[in-house]
C-alpha positions in Angstrom: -11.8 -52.6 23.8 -11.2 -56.2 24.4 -9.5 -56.8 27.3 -6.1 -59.8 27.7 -7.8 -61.4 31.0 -4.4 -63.0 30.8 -2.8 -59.6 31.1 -4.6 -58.7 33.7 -4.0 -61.7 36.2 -0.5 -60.9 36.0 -1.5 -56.9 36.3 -3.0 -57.6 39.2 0.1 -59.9 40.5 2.1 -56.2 40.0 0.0 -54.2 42.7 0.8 -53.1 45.4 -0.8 -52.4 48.9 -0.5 -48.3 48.3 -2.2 -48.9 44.9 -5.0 -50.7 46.3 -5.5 -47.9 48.9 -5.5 -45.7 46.4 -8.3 -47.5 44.3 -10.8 -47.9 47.5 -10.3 -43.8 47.9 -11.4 -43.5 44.2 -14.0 -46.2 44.0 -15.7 -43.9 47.3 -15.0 -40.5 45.4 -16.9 -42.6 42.5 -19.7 -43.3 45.0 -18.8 -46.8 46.2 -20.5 -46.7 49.3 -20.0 -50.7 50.2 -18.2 -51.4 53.9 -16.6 -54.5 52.3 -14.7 -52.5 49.4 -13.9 -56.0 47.7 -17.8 -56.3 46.7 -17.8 -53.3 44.9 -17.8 -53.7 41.3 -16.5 -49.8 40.9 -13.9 -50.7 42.9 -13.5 -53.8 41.1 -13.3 -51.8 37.7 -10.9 -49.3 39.1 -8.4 -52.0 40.3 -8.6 -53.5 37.0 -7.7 -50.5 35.5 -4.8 -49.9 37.2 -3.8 -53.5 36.7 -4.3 -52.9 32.6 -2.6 -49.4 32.9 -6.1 -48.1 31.2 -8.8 -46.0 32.4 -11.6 -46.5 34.4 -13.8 -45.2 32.0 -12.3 -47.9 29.2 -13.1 -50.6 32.2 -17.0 -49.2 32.6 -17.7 -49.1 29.2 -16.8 -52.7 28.3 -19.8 -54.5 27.1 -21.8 -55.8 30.1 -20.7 -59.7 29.6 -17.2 -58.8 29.2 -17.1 -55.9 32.1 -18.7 -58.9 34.6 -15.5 -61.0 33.3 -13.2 -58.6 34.2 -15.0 -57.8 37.5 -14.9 -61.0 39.0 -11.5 -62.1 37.7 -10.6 -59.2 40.0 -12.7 -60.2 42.6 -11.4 -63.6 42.4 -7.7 -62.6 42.7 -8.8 -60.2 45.8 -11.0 -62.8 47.7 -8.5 -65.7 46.5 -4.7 -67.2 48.1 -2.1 -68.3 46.2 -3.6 -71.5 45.8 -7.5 -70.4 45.1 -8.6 -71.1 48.0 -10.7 -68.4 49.5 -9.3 -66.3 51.8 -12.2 -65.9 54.0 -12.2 -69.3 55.1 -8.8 -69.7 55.7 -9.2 -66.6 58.0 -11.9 -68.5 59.9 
């Protein structure tokens, strides 16, 4: 699978707040045991594949380079605003 890292930015512009609930409860059925669910790359793979409308299985069995791509445009988007700045510090 090749994955459109265009298609999923605008996947991951679609979800909602109950889909993203829904991916921490199956990232910690999956054994994501992190406090910070955003730092999970399971959850990470499950929000991408909800985002590409595949499944999590397609996400985990990308090659590794290409499965870190996809990981940490996620994590990017989740950790990001509007304009990229990270939200953490604008929290601060």
């Amino acid at each position: 699978m090749k994955v459109d890292i265009e298609k999923l930015k605008q996947g991951l512009e679609q979800l909602t707040g109950v889909e993203h609930m829904a991916a921490e409860k199956e990232a910690r059925r999956r054994g994501a045991n992190v406090i910070e669910i955003n730092f999970s790359k399971c959850f990470q793979a499950v929000v991408a594949a909800k985002a590409l409308g595949v499944s999590y299985e397609e996400i985990a069995n990308l090659k590794v380079k290409d499965f870190v791509l996809v990981t940490m445009t996620v994590f990017t988007f989740l950790e990001s605003s509007e304009d990229g700045t990270p939200l953490r510090e604008e929290i601060q």
